[in-house]
SELOLO-894101 format. One record per residue: residue in three letters; residue number from 1; z, y, x of N, C-alpha, C, O in turn. Coordinates in steps of 0.02 Angstrom, whole numbers, m for minus. Each point is the difference from the previous one (the first is absolute). Layout:
REM residues N
Ala, NUM, Z, Y, X, Z, Y, X, Z, Y, X, Z, Y, X $
...
***
This chain:
REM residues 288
Unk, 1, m4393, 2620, 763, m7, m66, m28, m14, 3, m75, m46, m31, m27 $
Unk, 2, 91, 73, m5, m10, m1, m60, m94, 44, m42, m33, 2, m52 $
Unk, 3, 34, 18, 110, m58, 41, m12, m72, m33, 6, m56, 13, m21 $
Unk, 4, 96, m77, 73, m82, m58, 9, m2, m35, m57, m51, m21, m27 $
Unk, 5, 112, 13, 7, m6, m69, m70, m20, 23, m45, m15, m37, m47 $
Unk, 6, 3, 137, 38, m32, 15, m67, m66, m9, 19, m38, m22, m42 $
Unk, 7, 9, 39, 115, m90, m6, m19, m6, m77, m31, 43, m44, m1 $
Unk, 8, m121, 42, m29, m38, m67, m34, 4, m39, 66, 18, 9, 58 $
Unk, 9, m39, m48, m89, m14, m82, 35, m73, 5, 61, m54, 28, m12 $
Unk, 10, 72, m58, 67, m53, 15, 43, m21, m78, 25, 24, m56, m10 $
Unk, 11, m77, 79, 46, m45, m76, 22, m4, 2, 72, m13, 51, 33 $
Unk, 12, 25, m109, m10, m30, m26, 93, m67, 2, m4, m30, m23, m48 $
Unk, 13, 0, 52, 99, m51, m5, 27, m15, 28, 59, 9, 58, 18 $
Unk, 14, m38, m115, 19, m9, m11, 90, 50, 48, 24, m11, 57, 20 $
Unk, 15, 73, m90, m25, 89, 7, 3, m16, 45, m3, m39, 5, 47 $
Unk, 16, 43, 69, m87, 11, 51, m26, 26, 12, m64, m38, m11, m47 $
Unk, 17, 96, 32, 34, 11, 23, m65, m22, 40, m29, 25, 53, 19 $
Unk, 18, m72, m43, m71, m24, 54, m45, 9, 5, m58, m22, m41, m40 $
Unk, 19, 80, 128, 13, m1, m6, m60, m56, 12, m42, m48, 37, 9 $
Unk, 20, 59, m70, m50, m64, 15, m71, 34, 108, m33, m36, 45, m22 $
Unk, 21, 93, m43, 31, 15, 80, m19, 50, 25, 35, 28, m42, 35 $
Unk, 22, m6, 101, m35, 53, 31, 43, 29, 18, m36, m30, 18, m51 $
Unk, 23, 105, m11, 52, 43, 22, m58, 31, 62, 44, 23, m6, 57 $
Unk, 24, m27, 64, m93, 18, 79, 46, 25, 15, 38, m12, 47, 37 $
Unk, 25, 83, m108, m35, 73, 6, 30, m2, m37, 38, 57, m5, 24 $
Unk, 26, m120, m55, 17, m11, m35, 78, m8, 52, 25, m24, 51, m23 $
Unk, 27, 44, m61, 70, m25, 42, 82, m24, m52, 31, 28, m53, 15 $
Unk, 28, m104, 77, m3, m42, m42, 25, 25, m9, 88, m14, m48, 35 $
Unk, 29, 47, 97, m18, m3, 0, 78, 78, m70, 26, 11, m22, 57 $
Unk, 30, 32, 4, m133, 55, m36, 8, m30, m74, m24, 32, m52, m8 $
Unk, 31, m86, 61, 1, m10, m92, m54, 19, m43, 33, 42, m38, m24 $
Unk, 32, m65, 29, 94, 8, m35, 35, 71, m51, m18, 1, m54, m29 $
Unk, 33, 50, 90, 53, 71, m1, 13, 24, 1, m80, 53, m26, m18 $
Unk, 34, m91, 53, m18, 45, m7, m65, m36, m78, m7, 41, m36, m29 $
Unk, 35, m81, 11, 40, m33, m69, m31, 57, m58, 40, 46, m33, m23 $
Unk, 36, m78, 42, 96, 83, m29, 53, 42, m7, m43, 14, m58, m18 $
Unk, 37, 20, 114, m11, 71, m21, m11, 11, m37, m74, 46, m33, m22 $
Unk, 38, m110, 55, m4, m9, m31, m80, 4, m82, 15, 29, m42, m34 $
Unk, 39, m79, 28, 116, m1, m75, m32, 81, m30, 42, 40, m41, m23 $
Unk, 40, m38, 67, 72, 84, m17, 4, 42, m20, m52, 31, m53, m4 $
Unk, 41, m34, 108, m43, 70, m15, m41, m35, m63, m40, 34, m48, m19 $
Unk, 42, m102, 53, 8, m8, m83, m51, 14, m42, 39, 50, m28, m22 $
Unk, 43, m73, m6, 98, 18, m58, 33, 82, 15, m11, 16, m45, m39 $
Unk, 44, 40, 81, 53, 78, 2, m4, 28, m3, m59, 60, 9, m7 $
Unk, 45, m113, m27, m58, 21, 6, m51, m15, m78, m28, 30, m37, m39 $
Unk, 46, m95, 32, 80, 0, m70, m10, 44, m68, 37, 14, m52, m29 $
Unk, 47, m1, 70, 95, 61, m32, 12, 65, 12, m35, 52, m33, 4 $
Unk, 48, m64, 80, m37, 85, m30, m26, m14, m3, m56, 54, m1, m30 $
Unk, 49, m100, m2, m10, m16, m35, m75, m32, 57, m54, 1, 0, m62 $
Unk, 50, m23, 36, 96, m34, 33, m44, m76, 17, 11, m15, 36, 48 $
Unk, 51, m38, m63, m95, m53, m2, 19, m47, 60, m46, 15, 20, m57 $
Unk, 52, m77, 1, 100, m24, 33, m33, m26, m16, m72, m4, 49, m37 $
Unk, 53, m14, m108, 14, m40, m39, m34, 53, m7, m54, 50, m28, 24 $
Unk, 54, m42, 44, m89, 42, m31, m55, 72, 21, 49, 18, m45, 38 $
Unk, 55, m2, 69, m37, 84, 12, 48, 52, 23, m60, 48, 34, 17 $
Unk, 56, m56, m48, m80, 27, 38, m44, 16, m72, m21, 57, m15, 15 $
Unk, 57, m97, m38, m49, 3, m52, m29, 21, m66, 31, 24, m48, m30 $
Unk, 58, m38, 52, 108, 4, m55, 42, 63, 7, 42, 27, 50, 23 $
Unk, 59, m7, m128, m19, 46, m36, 16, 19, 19, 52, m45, m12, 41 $
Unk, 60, 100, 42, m12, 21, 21, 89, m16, m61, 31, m22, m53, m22 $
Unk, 61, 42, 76, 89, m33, m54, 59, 96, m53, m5, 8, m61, 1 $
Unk, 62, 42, 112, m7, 54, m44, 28, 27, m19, m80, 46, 36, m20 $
Unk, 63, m63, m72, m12, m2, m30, m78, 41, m78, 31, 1, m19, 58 $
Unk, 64, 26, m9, m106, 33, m53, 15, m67, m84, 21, 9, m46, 39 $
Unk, 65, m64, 60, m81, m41, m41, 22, m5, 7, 69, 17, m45, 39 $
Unk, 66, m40, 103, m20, m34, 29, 52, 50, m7, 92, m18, m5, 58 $
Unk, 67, 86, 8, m93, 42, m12, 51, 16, m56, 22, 24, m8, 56 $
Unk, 68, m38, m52, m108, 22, m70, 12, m76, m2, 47, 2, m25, 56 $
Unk, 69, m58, 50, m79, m68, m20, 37, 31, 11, 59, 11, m47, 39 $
Unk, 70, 8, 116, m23, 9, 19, 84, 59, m19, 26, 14, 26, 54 $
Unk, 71, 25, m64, m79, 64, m34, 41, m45, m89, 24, 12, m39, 46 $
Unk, 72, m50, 37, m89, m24, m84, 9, m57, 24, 68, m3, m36, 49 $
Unk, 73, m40, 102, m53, m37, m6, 50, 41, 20, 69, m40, 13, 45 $
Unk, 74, 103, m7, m26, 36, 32, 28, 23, m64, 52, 1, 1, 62 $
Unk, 75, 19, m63, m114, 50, m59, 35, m60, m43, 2, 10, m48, 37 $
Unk, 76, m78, 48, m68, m43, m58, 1, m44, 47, 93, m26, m37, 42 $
Unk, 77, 28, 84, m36, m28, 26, 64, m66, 31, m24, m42, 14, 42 $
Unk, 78, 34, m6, m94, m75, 10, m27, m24, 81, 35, m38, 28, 40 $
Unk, 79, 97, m15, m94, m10, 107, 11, m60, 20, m10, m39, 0, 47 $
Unk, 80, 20, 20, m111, m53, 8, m12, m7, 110, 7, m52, 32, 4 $
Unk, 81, 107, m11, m4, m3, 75, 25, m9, 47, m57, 23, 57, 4 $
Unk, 82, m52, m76, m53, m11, 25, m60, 80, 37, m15, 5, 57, 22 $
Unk, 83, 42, m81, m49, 51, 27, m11, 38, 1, 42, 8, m59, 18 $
Unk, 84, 33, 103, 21, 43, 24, 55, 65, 27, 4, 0, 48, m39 $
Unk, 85, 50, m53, 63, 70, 50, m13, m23, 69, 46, m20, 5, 57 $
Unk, 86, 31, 34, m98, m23, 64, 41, 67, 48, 24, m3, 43, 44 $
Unk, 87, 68, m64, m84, 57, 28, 12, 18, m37, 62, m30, m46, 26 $
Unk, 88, 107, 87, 1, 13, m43, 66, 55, m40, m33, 8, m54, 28 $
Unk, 89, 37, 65, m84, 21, m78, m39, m30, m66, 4, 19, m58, 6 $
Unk, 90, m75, 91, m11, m46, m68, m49, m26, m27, 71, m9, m61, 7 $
Unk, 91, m3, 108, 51, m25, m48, 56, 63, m48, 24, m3, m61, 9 $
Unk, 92, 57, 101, 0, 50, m40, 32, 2, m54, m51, m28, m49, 26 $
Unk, 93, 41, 38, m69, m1, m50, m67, m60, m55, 18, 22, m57, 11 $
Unk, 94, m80, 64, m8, m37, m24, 17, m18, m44, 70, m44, m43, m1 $
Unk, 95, 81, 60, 61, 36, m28, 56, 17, m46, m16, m26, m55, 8 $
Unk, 96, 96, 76, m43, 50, m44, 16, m22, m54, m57, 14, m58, 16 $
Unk, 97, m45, 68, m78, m24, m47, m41, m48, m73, 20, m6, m58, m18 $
Unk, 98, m24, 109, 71, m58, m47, 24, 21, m51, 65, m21, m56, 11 $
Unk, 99, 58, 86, 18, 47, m34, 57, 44, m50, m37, m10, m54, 28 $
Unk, 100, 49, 47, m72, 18, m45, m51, m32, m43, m41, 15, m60, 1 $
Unk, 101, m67, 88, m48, m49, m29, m31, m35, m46, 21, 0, m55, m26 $
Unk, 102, m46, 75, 93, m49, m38, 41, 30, m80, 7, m29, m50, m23 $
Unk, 103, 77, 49, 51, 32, m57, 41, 3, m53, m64, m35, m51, m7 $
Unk, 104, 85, 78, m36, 18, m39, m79, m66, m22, m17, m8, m61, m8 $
Unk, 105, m60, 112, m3, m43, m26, m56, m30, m56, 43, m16, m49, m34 $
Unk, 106, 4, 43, 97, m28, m37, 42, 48, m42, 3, m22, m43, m38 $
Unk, 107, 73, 23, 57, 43, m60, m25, 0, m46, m64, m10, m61, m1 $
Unk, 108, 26, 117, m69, m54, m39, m75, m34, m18, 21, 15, m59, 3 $
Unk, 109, m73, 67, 26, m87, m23, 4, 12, m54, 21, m11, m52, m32 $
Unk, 110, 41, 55, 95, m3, m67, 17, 36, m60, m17, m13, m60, 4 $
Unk, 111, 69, 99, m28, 46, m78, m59, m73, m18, m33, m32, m48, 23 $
Unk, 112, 9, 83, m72, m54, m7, m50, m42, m49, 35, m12, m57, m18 $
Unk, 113, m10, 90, 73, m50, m45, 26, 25, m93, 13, m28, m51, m21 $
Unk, 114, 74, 58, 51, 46, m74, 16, m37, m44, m66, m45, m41, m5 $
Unk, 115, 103, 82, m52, m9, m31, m73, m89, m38, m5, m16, m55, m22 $
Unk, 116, m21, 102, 48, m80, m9, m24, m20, m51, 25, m41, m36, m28 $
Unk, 117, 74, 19, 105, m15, m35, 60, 22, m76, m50, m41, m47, 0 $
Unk, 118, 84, 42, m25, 40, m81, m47, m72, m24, m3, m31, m36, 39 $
Unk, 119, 8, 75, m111, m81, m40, m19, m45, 2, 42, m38, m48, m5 $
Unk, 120, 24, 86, 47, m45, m14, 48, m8, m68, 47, m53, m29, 12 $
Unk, 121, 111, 15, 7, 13, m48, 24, 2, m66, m39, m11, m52, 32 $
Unk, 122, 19, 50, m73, m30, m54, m79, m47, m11, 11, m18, m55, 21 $
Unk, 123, m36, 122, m34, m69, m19, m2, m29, m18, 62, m57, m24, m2 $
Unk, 124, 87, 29, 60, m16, m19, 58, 2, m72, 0, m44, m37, 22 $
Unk, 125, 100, 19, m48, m1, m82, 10, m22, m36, m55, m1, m62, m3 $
Unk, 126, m17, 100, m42, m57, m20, m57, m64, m24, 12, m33, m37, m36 $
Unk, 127, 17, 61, 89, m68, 11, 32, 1, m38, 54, m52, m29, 15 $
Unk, 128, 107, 22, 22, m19, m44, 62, 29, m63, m17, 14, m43, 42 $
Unk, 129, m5, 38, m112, 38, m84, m36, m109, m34, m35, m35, m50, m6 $
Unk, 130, 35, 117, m5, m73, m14, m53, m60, m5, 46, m41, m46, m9 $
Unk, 131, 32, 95, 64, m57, 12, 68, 20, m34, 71, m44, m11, 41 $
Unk, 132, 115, m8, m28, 4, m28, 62, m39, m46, 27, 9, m10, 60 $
Unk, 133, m55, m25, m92, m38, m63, 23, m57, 17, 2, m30, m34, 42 $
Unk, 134, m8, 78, m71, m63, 30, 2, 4, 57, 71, m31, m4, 53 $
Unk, 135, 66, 39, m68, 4, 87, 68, 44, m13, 15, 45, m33, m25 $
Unk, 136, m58, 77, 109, 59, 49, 36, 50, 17, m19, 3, m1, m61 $
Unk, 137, 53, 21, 94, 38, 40, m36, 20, 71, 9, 45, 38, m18 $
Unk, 138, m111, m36, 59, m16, 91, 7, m44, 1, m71, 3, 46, m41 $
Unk, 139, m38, m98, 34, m54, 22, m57, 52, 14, m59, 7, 56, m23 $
Unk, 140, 31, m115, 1, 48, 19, m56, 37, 81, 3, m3, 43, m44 $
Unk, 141, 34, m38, 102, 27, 52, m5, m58, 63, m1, 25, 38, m41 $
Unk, 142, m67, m18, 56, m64, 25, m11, m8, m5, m67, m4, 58, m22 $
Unk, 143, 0, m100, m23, m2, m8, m74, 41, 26, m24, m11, 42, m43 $
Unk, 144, 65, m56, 59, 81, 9, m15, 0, 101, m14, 7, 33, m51 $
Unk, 145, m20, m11, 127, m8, 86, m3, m63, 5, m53, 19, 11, m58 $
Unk, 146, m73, m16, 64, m59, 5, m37, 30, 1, m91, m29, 22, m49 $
Unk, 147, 74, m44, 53, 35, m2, m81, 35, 48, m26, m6, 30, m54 $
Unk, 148, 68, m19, 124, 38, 52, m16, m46, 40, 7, m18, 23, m54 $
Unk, 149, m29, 9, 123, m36, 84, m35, m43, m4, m42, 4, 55, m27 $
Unk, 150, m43, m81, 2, m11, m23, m63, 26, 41, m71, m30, 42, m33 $
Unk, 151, 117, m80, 20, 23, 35, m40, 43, 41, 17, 49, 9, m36 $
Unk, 152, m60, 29, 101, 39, 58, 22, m61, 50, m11, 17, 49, m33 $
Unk, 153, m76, m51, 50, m61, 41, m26, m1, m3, m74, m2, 58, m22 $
Unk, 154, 2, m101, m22, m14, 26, m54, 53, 21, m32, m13, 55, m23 $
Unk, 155, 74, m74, 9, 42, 29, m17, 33, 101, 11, 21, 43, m38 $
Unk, 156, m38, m51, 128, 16, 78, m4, m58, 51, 30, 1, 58, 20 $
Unk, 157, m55, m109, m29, m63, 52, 19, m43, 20, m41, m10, 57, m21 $
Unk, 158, m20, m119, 6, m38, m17, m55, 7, 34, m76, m23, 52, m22 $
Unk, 159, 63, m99, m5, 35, 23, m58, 4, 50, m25, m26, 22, m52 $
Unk, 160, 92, 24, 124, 33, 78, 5, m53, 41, 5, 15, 55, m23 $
Unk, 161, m85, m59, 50, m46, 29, m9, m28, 8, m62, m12, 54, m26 $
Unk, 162, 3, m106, 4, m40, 7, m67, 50, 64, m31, m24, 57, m1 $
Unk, 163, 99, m70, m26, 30, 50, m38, 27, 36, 19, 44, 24, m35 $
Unk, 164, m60, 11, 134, 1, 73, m10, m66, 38, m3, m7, 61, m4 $
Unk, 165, m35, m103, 5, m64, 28, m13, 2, 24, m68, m41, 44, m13 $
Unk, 166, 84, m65, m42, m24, 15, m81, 43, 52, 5, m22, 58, m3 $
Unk, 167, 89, m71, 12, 63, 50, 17, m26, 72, 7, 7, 52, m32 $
Unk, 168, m42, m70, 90, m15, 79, 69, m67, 1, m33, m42, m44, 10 $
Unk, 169, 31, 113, m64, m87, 15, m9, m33, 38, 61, m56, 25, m3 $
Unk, 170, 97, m22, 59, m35, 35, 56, m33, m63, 59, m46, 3, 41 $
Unk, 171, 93, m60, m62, m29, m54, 62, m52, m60, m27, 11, m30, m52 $
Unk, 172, m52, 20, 83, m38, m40, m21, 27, m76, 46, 20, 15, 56 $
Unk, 173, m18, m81, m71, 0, m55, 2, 23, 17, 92, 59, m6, 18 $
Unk, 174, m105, 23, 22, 1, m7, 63, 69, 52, 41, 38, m21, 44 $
Unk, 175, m38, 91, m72, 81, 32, 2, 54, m54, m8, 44, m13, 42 $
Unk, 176, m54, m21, m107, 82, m45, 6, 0, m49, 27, 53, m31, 4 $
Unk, 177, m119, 4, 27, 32, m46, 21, m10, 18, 86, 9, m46, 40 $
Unk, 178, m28, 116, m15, 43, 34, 67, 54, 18, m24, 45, m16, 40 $
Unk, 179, m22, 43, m89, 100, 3, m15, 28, m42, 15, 50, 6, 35 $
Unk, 180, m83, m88, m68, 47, m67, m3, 5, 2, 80, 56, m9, 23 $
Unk, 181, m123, 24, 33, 42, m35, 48, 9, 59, 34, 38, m10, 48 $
Unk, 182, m52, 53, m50, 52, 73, 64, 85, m51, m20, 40, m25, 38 $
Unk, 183, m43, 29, m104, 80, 12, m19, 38, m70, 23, 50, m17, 31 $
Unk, 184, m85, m3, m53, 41, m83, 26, m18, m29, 80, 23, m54, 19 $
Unk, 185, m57, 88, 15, 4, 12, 72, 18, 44, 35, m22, 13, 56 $
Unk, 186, 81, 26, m99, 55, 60, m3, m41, 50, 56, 38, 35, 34 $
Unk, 187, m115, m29, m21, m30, 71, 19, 43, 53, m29, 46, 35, 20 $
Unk, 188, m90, m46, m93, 17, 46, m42, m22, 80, 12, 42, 45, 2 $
Unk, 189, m82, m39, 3, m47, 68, 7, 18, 57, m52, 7, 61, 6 $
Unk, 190, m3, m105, m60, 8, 85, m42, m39, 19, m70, 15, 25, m54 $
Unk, 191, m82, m54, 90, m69, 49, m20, m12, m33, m70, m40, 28, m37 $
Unk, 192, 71, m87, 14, 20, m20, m63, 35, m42, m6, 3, m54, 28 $
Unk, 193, 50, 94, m96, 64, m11, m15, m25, 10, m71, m50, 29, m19 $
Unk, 194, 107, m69, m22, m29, m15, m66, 63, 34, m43, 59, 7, 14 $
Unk, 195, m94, 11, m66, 57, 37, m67, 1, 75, 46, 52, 32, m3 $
Unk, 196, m101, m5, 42, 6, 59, 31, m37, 59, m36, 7, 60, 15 $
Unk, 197, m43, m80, m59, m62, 44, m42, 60, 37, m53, 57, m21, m10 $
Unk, 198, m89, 80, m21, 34, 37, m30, 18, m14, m77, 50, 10, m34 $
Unk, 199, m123, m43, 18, 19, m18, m64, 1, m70, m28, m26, m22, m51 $
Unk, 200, 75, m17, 114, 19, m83, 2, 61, 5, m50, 55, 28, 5 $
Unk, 201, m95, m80, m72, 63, m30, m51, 51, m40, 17, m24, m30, 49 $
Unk, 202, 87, 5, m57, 38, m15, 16, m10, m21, 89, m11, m53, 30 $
Unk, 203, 20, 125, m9, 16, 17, 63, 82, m54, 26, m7, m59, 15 $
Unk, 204, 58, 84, m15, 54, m26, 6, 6, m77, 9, 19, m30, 50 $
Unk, 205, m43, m2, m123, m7, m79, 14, m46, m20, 49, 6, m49, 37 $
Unk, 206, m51, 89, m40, m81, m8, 25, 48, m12, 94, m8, m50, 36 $
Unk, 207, 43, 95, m24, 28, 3, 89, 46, m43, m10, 9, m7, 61 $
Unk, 208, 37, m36, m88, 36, m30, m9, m36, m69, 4, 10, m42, 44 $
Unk, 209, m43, 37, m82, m47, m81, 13, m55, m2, 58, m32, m52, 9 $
Unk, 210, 20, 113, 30, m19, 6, 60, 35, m25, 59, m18, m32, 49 $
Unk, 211, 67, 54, m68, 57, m18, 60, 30, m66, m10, 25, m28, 49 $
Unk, 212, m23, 6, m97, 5, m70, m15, m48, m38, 51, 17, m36, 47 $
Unk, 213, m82, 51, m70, m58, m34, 26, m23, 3, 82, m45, m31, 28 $
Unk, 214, 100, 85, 5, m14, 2, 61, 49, m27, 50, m1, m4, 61 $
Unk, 215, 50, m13, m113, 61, m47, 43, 1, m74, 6, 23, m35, 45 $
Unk, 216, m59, 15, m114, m29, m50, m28, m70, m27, 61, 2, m51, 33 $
Unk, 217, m37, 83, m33, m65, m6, 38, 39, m1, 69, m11, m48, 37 $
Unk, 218, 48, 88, m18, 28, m4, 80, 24, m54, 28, m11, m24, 56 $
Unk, 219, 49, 4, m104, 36, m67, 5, m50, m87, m1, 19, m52, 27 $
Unk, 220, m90, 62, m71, m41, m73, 6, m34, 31, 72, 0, m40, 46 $
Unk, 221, m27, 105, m32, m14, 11, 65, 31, m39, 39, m21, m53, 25 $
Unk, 222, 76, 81, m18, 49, m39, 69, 15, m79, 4, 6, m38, 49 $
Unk, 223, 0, 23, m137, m11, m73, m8, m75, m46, 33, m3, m56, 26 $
Unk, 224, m52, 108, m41, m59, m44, 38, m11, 4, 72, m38, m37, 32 $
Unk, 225, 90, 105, 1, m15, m21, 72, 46, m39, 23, m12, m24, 55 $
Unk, 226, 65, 10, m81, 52, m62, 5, m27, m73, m7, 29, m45, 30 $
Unk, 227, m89, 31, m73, m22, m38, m13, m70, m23, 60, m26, m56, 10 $
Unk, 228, 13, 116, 19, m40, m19, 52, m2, 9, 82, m40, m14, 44 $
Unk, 229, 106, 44, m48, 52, m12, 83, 16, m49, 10, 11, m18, 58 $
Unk, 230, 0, m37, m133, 20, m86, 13, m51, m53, 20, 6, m57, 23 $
Unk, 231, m57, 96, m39, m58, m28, 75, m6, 24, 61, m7, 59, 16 $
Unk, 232, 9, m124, 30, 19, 21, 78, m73, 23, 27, m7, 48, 38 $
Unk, 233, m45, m86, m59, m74, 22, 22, m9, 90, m30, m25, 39, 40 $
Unk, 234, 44, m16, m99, 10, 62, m1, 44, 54, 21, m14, 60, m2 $
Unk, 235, 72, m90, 25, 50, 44, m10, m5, 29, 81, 15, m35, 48 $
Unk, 236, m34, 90, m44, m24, 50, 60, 53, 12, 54, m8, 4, 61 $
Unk, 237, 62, 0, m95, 56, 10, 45, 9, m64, 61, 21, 16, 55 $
Unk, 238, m33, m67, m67, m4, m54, 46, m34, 6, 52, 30, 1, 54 $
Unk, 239, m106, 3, m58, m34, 46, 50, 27, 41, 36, m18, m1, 59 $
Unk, 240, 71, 54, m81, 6, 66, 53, 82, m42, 13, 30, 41, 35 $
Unk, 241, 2, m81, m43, 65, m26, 18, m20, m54, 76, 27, m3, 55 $
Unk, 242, m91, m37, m88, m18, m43, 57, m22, 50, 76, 19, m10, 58 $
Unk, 243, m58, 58, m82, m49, 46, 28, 79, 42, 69, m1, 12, 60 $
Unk, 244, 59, m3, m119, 47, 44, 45, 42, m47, 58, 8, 18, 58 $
Unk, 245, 18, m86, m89, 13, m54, 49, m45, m16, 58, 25, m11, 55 $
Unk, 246, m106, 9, m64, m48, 4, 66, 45, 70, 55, 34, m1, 52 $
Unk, 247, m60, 54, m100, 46, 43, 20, 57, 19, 55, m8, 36, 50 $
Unk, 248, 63, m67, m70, 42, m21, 15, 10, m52, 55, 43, 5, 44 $
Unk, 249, m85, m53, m51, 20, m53, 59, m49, 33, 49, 19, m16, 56 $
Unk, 250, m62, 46, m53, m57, 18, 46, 43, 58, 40, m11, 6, 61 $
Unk, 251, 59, 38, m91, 32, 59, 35, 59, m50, 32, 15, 14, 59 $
Unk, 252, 23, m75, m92, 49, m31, 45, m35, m25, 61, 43, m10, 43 $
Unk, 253, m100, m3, m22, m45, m49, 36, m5, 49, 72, 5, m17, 59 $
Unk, 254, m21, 101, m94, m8, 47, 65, 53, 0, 40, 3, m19, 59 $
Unk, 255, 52, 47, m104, 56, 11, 26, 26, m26, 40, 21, 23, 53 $
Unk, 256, m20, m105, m85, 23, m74, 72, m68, 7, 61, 13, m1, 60 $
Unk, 257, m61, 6, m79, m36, 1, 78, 4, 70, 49, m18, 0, 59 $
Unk, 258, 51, 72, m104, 26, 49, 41, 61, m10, 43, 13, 17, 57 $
Unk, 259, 21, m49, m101, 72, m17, 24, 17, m57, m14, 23, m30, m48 $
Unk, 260, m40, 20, 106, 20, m105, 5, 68, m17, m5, 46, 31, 27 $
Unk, 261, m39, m86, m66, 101, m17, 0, 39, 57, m26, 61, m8, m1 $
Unk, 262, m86, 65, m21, 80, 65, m31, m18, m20, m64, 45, 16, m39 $
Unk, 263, m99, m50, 8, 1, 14, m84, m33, m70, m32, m29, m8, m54 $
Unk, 264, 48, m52, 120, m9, m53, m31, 79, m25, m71, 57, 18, m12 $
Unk, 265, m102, m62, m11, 40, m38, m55, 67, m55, 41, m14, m55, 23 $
Unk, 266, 58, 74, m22, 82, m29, 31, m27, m95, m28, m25, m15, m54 $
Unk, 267, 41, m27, 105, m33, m37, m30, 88, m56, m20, 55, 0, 29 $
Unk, 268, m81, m38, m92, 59, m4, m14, 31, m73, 28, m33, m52, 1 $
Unk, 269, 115, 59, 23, 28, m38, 13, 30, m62, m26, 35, 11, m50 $
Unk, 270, m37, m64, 65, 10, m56, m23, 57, m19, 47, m5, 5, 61 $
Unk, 271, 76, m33, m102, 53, m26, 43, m3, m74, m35, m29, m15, m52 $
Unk, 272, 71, m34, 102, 0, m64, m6, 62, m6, 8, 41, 19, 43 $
Unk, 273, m38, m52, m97, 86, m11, m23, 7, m77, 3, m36, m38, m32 $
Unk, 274, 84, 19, 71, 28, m62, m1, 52, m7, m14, 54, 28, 10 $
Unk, 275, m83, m90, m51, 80, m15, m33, 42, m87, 32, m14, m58, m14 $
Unk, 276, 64, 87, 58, 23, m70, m2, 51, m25, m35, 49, 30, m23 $
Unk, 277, m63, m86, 19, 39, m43, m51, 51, m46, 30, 1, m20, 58 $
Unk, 278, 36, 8, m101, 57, m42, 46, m20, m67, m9, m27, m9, m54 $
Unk, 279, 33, m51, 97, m2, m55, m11, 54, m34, m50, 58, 1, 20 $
Unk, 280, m67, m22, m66, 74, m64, m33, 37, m21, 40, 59, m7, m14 $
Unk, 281, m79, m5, 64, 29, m77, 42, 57, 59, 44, 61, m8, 5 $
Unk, 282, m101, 69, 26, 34, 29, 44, 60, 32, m46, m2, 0, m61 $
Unk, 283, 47, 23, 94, 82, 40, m11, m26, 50, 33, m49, 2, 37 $
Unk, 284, 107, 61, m62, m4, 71, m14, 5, 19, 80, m30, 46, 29 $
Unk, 285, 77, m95, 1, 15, 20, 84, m62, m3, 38, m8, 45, 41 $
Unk, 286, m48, m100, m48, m55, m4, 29, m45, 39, m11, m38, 19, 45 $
Unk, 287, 37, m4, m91, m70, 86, m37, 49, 21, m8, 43, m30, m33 $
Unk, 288, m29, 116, 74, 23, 42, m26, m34, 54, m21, 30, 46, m29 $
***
C-alpha cells in the first residue's frame, strides 16, 4: 500500500489504469490488489469522516452541525445515507432513537399542522362569505387548495431553490429544487445533500438551518394534504371505503344464498306492554 501511494498520479482510460511512471518498489504482478485495497481504505475512511480531498483542514462527518442534520433526517424518515453509525453502539442507539423519535416528531407535525388548519379554515369562510353566490363549493374549495399549494410551492420549493443553488457551487437551479422535493417527500435518495462539499463555509450552521428547513417544510407538506383530504370529491380514500362495503355486502349476499337461514340477520323483537290502569270509581277488592 504504502508503495502504491509513492508512484505519480495516473489516468482512466477505456477502464484501464495507466501509470504515467513506475516507482522501483511496485510490483507490477501485485497492482491489482494493492489498488483494491488502496481504494477500500478511502471509501472506509470516508464513511467515518475522513476524506481524501483536504482531510487535514475539513470538518469531520460527526461535528455537532452534522449530527443535529442526521438525528432530524432520522425522525423526519428522510435518511439520506450519507452519514451512518458504523459502530454497534451507535446502531443500537440509532434503533432505539428512531423507534422513539419517529412517533414524537410525527405527533409535533401534526399538533403543528392542527394549529395551521385555525387559518385555513378562516380563509375558507372568507371565501365562501365573499364567492358563495357566484360558485360551487367544490369550486371555492378548489380555490381555497389552489392557495395553500401556491404558498406551499413557493415558500419551500421555489424560494429554497433559488438559495441552495447560490449556497451549493456544484448545483445548478434544477439540483435544488430535486433536493426541495426528494426531501420533503421524505424519498430522500442521497445523491444530494447540502453543506456536504469539502470546502463549505460555515458548514455547521449551514446543517443546522437545513434541518430546520426540513422539519419546517414537512410539516406545511402535511398541512396541504390536510387541506385537500377535506375535499370529499378528492379525498381517495372514500372511493376504496365505498369500493370495500360493495365488497362486503356482495360476500354477505353469497354466503345467505349458500346457506339459507344459518347467517341471516335475527330479526328484532318487539314486545307489547300493557298497561292497566285502575279505574277511580273501582276499589282495590275489584282490580286486584
Amino acid at each position: 500500500m504504502r508503495n502504491l501511494c509513492n508512484s505519480v498520479p495516473l489516468y482512466f482510460s477505456n477502464g484501464i489504469f495507466t501509470y504515467l511512471d513506475w516507482h522501483t518498489s511496485v510490483n507490477p504482478e501485485s497492482i491489482d490488489e494493492d489498488l483494491e485495497a488502496f481504494v477500500k481504505d478511502i471509501i472506509s475512511g470516508s464513511n467515518r469522516g475522513v476524506r481524501a480531498v483536504r482531510n487535514v483542514t475539513m470538518e469531520p462527518n460527526w461535528s455537532f452541525g452534522q449530527s443535529v442534520f442526521f438525528s432530524t433526517t432520522v425522525v423526519t424518515t428522510i435518511g439520506y445515507g450519507q452519514v451512518r453509525p458504523l459502530s454497534q453502539g451507535g446502531k443500537i442507539f440509532c434503533i432505539i432513537y428512531g423507534l422513539v423519535g419517529i412517533p414524537l416528531t410525527m405527533t409535533l407535525l401534526s399538533a403543528y399542522v392542527e394549529r395551521l388548519m385555525i387559518p385555513a379554515v378562516f380563509l375558507l369562510q372568507f371565501l365562501n362569505s365573499r364567492l358563495g353566490h357566484l360558485f360551487q363549493p367544490f369550486n371555492i374549495r378548489m380555490f381555497h387548495l389552489s392557495i395553500v399549494g401556491v404558498l406551499v410551492l413557493s415558500l419551500f420549493f421555489i424560494i429554497p431553490a433559488v438559495i441552495f443553488s447560490h449556497l451549493e457551487p456544484e448545483w445548478d437551479y434544477l439540483d435544488a429544487l430535486y433536493y426541495c422535493f426528494i426531501s420533503l417527500t421524505t424519498i430522500g435518495l442521497g445523491d444530494y445533500v447540502p453543506a456536504d462539499s469539502s470546502h463549505q463555509e460555515y458548514r455547521p450552521l449551514y446543517k443546522v438551518c437545513s434541518a430546520f428547513y426540513l422539519l419546517i417544510g414537512l410539516t406545511f407538506m402535511m398541512f396541504f394534504l390536510s387541506v385537500l383530504y377535506t375535499i370529499p370529491e378528492l379525498n381517495i380514500g372514500i372511493f376504496f371505503l365505498a369500493k370495500s362495503d360493495d365488497v362486503i355486502g356482495t360476500a354477505k349476499t353469497n354466503v345467505r344464498s349458500r346457506y339459507p337461514g344459518q347467517f341471516d340477520d335475527p330479526e328484532p323483537t318487539i314486545r307489547h306492554v300493557k298497561t292497566i290502569r285502575r279505574s277511580s270509581s273501582s276499589s282495590e277488592d275489584d282490580n286486584p
